[in-house]
FIVOLO-65522 format. One record per residue (C-alpha): residue in one letter; x, y, z. Coordinates in steps of 0.2 Angstrom, whole numbers, padded with zeros to 4 digits, always signed. Each point is the difference from the previous one (the first is absolute). Layout:
% FIVOLO-65522
aXYZ;...
% end
This chain:
% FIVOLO-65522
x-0064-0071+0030;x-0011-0004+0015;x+0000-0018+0001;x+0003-0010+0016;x+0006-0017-0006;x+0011-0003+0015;x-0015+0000+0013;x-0006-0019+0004;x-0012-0008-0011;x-0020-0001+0008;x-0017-0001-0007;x-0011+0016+0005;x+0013+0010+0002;x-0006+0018-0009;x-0017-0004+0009;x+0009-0003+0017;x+0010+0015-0001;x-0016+0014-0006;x-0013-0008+0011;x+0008-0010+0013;x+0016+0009+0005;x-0007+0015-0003;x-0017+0006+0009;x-0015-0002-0011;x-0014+0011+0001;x-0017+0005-0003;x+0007+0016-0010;x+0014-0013-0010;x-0015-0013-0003;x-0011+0015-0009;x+0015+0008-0010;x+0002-0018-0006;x-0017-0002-0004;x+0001+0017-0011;x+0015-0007-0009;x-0005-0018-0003;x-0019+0008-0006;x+0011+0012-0013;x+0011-0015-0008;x-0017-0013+0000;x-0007+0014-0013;x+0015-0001-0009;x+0004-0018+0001;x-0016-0007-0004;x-0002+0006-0020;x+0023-0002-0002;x-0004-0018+0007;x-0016-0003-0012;x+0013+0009-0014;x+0014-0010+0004;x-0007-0015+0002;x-0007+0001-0020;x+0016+0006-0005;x+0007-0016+0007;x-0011-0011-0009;x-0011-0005+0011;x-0019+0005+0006;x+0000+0017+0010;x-0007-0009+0016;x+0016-0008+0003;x+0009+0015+0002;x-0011+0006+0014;x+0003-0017+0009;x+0018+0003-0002;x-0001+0020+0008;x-0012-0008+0013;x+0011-0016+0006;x+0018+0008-0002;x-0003+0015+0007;x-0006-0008+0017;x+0015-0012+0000;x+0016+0009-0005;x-0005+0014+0011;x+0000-0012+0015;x+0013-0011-0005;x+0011+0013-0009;x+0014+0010+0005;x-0005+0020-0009;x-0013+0009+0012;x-0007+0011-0013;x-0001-0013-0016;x-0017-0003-0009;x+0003-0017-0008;x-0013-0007-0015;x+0003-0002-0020;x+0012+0012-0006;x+0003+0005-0018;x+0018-0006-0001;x-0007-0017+0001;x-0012+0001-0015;x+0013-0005-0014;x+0005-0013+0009;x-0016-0005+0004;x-0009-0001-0016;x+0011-0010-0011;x-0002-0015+0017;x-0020+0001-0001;x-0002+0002-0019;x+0012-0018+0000;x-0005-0010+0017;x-0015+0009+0004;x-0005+0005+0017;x+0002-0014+0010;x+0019+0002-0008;x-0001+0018+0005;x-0002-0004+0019;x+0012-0014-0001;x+0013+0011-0006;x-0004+0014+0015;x-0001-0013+0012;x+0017-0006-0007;x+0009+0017+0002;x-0008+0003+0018;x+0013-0016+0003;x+0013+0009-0007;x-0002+0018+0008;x-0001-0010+0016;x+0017-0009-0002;x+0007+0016-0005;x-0006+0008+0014;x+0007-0015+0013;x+0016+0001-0011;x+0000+0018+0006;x+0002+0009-0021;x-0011+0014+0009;x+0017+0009-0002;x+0003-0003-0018;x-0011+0014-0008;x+0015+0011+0002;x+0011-0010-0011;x-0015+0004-0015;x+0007+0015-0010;x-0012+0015-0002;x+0000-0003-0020;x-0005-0016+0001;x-0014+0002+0009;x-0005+0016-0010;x+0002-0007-0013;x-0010-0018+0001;x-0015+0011+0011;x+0000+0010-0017;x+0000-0016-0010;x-0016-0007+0006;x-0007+0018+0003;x+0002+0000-0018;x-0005-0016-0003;x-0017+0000+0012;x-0004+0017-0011;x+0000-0009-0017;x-0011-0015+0009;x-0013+0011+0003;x-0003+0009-0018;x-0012-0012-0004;x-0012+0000+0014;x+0002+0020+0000;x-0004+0003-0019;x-0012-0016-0001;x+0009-0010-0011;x-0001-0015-0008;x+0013-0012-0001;x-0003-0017-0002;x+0014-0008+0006;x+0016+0011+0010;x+0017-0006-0006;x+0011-0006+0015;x+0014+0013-0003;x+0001+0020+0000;x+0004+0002-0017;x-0016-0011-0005;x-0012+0007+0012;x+0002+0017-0006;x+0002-0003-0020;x-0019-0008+0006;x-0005+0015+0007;x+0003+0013-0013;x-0008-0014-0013;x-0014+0000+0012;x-0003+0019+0001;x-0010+0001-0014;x-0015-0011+0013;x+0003+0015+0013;x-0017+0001+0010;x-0006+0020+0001;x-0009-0004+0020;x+0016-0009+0004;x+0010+0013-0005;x-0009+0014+0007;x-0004-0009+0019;x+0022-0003+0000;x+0005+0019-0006;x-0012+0007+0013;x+0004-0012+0012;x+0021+0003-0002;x-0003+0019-0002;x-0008-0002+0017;x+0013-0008+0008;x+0012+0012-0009;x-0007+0017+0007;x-0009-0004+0015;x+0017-0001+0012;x+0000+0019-0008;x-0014+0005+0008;x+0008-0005+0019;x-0015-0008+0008;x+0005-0012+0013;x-0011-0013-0010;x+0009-0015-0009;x-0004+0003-0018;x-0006-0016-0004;x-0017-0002+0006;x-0004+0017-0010;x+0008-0005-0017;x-0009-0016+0000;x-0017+0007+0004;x+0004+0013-0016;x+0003-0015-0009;x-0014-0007+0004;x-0011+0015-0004;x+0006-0001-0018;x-0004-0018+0001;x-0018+0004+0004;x+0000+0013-0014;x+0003-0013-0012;x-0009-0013+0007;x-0016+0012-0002;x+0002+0001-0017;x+0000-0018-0004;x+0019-0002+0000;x+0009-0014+0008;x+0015+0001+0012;x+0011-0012+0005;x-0001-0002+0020;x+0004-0014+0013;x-0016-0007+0000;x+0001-0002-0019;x+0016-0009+0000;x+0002-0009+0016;x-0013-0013+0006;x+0001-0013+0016;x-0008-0016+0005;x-0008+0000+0019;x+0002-0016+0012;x-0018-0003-0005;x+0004-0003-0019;x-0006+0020-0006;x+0009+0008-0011;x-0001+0019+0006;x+0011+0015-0012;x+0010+0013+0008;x+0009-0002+0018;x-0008-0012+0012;x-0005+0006+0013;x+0006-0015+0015;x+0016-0001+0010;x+0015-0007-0007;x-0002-0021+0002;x+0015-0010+0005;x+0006-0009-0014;x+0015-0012-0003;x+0009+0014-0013;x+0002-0016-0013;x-0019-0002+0002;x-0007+0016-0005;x-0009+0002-0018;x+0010-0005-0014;x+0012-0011+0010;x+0015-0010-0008;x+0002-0013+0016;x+0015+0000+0014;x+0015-0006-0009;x+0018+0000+0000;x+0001+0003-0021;x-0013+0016+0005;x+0012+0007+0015;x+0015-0001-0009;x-0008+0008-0016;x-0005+0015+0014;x+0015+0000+0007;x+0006+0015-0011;x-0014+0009+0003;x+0000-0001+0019;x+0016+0003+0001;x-0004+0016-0010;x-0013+0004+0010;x+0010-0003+0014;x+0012+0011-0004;x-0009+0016-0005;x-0012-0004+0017;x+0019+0002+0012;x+0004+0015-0010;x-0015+0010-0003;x-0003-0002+0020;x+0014+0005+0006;x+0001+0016-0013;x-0019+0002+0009;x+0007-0001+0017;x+0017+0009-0003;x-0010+0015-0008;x-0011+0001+0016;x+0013+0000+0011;x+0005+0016-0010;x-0017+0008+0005;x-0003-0006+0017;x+0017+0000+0008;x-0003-0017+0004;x+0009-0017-0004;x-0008-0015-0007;x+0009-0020+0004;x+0004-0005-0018;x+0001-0018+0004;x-0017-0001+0008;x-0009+0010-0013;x+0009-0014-0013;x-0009-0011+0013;x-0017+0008+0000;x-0001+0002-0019;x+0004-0018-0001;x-0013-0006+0013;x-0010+0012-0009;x+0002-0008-0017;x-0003-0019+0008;x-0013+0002+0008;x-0012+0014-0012;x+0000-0013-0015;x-0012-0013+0010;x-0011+0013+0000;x+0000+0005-0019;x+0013+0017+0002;x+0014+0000-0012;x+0016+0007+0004;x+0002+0015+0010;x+0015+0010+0008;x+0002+0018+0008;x-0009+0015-0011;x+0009+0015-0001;x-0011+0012-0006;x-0014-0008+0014;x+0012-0001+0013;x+0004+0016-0003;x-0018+0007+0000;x+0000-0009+0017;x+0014+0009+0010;x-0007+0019-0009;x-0018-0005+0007;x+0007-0003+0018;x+0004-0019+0002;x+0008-0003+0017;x+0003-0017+0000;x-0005-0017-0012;x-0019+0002+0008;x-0002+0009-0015;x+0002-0011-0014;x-0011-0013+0010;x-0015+0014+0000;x+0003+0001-0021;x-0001-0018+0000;x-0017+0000+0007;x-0005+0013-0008;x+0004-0010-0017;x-0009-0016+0006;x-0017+0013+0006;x+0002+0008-0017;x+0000-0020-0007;x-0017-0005+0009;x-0010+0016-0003;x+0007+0011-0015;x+0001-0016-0012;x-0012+0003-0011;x+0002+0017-0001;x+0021-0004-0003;x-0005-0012-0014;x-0005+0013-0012;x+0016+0012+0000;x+0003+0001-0020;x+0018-0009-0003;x+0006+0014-0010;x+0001+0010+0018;x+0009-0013+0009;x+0014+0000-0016;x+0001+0018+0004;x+0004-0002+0018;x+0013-0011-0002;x+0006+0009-0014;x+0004+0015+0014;x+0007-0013+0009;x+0012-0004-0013;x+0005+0019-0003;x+0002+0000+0018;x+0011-0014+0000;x+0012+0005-0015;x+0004+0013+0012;x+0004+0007-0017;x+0005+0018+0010;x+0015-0011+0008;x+0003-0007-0017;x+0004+0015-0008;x+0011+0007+0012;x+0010-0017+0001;x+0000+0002-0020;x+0006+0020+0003;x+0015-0001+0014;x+0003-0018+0003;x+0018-0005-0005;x-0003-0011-0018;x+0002-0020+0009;x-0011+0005+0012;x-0012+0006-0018;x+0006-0015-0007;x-0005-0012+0015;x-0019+0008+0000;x-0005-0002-0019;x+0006-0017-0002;x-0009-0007+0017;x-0015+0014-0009;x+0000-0011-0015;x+0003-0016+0008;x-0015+0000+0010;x-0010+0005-0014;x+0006-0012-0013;x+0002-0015+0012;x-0003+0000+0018;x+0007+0007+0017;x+0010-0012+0006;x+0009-0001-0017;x+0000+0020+0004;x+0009+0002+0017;x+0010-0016-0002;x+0008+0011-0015;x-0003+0015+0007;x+0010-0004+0017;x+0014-0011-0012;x+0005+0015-0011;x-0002+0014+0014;x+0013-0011+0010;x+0009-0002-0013;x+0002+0019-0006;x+0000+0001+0019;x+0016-0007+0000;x+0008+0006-0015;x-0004+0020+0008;x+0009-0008+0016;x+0015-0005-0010;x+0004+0016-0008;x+0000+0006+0017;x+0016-0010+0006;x+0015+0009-0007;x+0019+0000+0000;x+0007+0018+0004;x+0020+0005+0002;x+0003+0007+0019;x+0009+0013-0001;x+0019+0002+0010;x+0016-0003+0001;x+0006-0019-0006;x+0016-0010-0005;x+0002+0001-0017;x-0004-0020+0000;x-0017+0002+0010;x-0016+0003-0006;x-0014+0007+0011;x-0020-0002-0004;x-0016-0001+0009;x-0015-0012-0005;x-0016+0009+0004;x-0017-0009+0000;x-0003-0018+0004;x+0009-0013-0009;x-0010-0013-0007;x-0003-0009-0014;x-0007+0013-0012;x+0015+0011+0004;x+0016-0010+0005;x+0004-0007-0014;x+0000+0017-0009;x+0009+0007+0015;x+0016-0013+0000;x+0003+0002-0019;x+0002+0017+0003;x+0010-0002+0013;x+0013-0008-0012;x+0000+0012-0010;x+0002+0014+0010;x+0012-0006+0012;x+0013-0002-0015;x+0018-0006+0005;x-0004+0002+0018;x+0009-0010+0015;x-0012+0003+0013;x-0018+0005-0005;x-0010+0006+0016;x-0018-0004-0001;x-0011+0014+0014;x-0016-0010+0005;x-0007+0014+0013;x-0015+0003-0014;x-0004-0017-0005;x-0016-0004+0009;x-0003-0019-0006;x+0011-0015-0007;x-0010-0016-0005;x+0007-0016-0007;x+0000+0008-0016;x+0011+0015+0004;x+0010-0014+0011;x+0003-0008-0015;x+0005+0010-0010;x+0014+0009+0012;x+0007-0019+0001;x+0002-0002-0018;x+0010+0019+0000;x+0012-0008+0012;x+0003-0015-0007;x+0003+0009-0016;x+0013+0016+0008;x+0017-0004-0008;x+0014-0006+0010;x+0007+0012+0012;x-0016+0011+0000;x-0010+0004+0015;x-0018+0003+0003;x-0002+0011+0019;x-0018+0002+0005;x-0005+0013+0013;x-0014+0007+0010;x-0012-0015-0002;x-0019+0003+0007;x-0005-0014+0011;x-0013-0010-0014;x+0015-0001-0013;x+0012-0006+0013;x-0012-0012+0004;x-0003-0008-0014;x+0019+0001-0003;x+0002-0011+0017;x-0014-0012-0008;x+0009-0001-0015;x+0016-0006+0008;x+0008+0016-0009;x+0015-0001+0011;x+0015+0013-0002;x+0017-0010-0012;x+0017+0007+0001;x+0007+0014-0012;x-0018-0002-0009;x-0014+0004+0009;x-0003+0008+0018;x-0011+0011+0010;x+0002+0016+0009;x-0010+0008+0012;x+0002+0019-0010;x+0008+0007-0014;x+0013+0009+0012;x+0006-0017+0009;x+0001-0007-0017;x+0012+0014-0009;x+0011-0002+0018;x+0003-0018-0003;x+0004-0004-0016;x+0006-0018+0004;x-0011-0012-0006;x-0011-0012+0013;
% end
């Protein structure tokens, strides 16, 4: 993995190293330009999507592309990243604005930009590693999953009345709710997602998006034609102007600075409401470090680059501070739109700067015009998102030729992210592949006869593999029962790579349990196992227990030490 988590901490530092330390130029500024132009068009209808799919009015999501895009790619550490709201973020999202509204919402972002700050000075850049790829299939999958089934409605033009709070519920209400299945809904999702699904077929350079959208909207206007109402962001969404109007559809003004508790449907600034957030930034938090760095670490692999993992944990909390005083809701890295970025020429985090104005120009002129894309197509594209994001191709293979914990690990975090939430998911995730972890690690360390020449009141064997706690219990009860009515039982260390306190304990009960007159001889000992021997005071006792350099100098002095 590409990550630098050693270089010193500083703000600015993926901008300072592509357009600083590196000569900018005219040619660099317009390849920029291209790429930034190239993910706006993307960015602006996933925003609009996203935004809905988090509970919240589609404007929001544009003022989160348009703020945290500017300020992670100054402040953050990935030179290629395209920050805004990402799908990963919707479940968590949705439950937080449906209960606390949006003021809530932006509290809880600004809340997790704290965190993802600390973690960034507490330099946990490096801790991606330690995830295991199953769990991180597996909960991606889980909320691919999960962002798929929330989007049924909208697709088909359901009605539900009221959307129970857990999976189970919600899609027990959606397949009572088919029967209300709206036929110009319907229609305007199927072509919209068939759209998506074969224009990458047709290998045009153009992003798919802005094609299957207008599709979807030319079987809006088909319907509309004939007297037939569909369900678009006009219809559903509506705003109040400064002036007291009300307007319907996007608003077509510069996000407003706003104290995050203030903004419509606010609950107040108090400790009762932080602490109830608390979970839910932390959550927030979480999937933010992680769904960035996977971002950056994946672009190092197309670049041949390497992004600070610290200070993009710094940027995307700076990010996440400062975008909810201007109405954005969470954002991180995007994969699929940084992605987009580095194929469409991006030389440096001018890029995402460009797509961020290109949101905020689309924001004061296209607004009108954005506020009647039918709902049914937005479902659709995030419902590509989430096939994208199953990554049900990686899934299958995993499910194929992956050893059975490693299965094991991926359909419990699957179903736990599901059925209850991520955290709950990688917590138990990351616990149980530890745990099997260690148990694989354990069977490893073994105790083999050496074969020779001996006294008839000698017994020879070699420990190989660490010996710690999950193992060294299981090692010294073999021991006794394979050394039999030995005198002198020579232990070889040369193949045991680690000895913690456990293992430490466990060879001091052996000797204080060897019978009179019996000796315990330990040889070739690595330097960690003899340092942890020399911690633990282990110290050689006459006619019971010594240490030898080799097997050979053992066998030639049989005397005990």
């Amino acid at each position: 993995m590409n990550t630098s988590t050693n270089r010193p901490l500083r703000l600015f530092s993926a901008f300072i190293d592509a357009c600083i330390s590196e000569k900018y130029t005219v040619q660099r500024l317009l390849k920029d330009a291209t790429a930034g132009v190239t993910v706006g068009i993307i960015a602006i209808p996933l925003a609009m999507a996203l935004a809905i799919g988090s509970g919240v009015p589609p404007q929001y999501g544009l003022y989160t592309s348009a703020v945290a895009g500017i300020i992670v790619a100054v402040f953050g550490g990935s030179r290629f990243s395209v920050s805004g709201p990402t799908a990963a973020f919707v479940v968590i999202l949705y439950p937080v604005s449906q209960q606390y509204g949006l003021s809530g919402l932006l509290l809880a972002t600004f809340m997790s930009g704290v965190m993802l700050v600390l973690m960034g000075l507490a330099r946990f850049g490096k801790l991606i590693e330690y995830i295991p790829l199953p769990v991180t299939l597996g909960f991606t999958s889980g909320i691919g999953i999960t962002i798929g089934t929330m989007q049924i409605k909208d697709f088909f033009g359901l009605s539900v009345t009221s959307m129970p709070e857990h999976y189970v519920g919600k899609v027990l209400a959606l397949v009572q709710a088919m029967p209300t299945l709206d036929i110009g809904d319907a229609l305007i999702g199927i072509v919209t997602l068939g759209v998506l699904v074969l224009w990458p077929k047709l290998g045009l350079r153009v992003p798919g998006h802005l094609p299957a959208l207008l599709a979807g909207c030319a079987v809006m206007a088909v319907f509309m034609q004939m007297g037939h109402p569909v369900a678009t962001i006009g219809s559903r969404f509506h705003y109040l102007l400064p002036d007291g109007s009300q307007g319907f559809g996007i608003p077509a003004i510069l996000p407003q600075f706003v104290l995050p508790w203030l903004q419509a449907g606010n609950h107040g600034l108090s400790l009762n409401l932080v602490q109830a957030l608390l979970p839910a930034a932390f959550s927030m938090a979480i999937l933010g470090a992680i769904e960035s760095l996977l971002c950056a670490v994946v672009l190092d692999g197309m670049t041949g680059t390497k992004h600070h993992s610290n200070n993009e944990l710094i940027g995307q909390g700076m990010g996440n501070i400062i975008t909810p005083f201007f109405g954005g809701i969470t954002a991180t890295a995007a994969i699929a739109r940084s992605a987009a970025n580095v194929r469409a020429g991006a030389t440096s985090p001018v890029s995402a700067i460009i797509h961020s104005l290109l949101v905020i120009l689309a924001l004061l002129v296209l607004a009108p015009w954005l506020s009647w894309l039918p709902l049914a197509a937005m479902a659709a594209l995030l419902l590509m998102v989430a096939w994208n994001m199953s990554e049900a191709h990686k899934v299958i293979n995993l499910l194929r030729r992956a050893p059975k914990d490693d299965i094991l690990v991926m359909l419990t975090c699957m179903s736990l992210t599901v059925l209850f939430d991520m955290v709950i998911a990688i917590t138990a995730g990351i616990v149980m592949a530890s745990l099997l972890f260690m148990r694989s690690i354990a069977k490893m360390t073994r105790l083999t006869d050496v074969p020779g020449e001996y006294g008839a009141d000698e017994c020879v064997l070699r420990i190989s593999g660490p010996l710690f706690f999950a193992a060294a219990e299981r090692i010294f009860t073999e021991l006794s029962a394979r050394s039999g009515n030995a005198q002198r039982i020579i232990l070889i260390w040369d193949r045991v790579a680690l000895l913690d306190a456990g293992g430490l304990s466990a060879l001091q009960s052996y000797i204080q349990g060897l019978p009179k007159g019996v000796e315990l001889v330990i040889t070739d000992i690595p330097y960690q196992p003899l340092k942890t021997l020399a911690r633990g005071g282990v110290k050689p006792i006459s006619g019971q227990l010594s240490f030898y350099s080799s097997l050979s100098e053992a066998l030639s002095d049989p005397q005990p030490r």
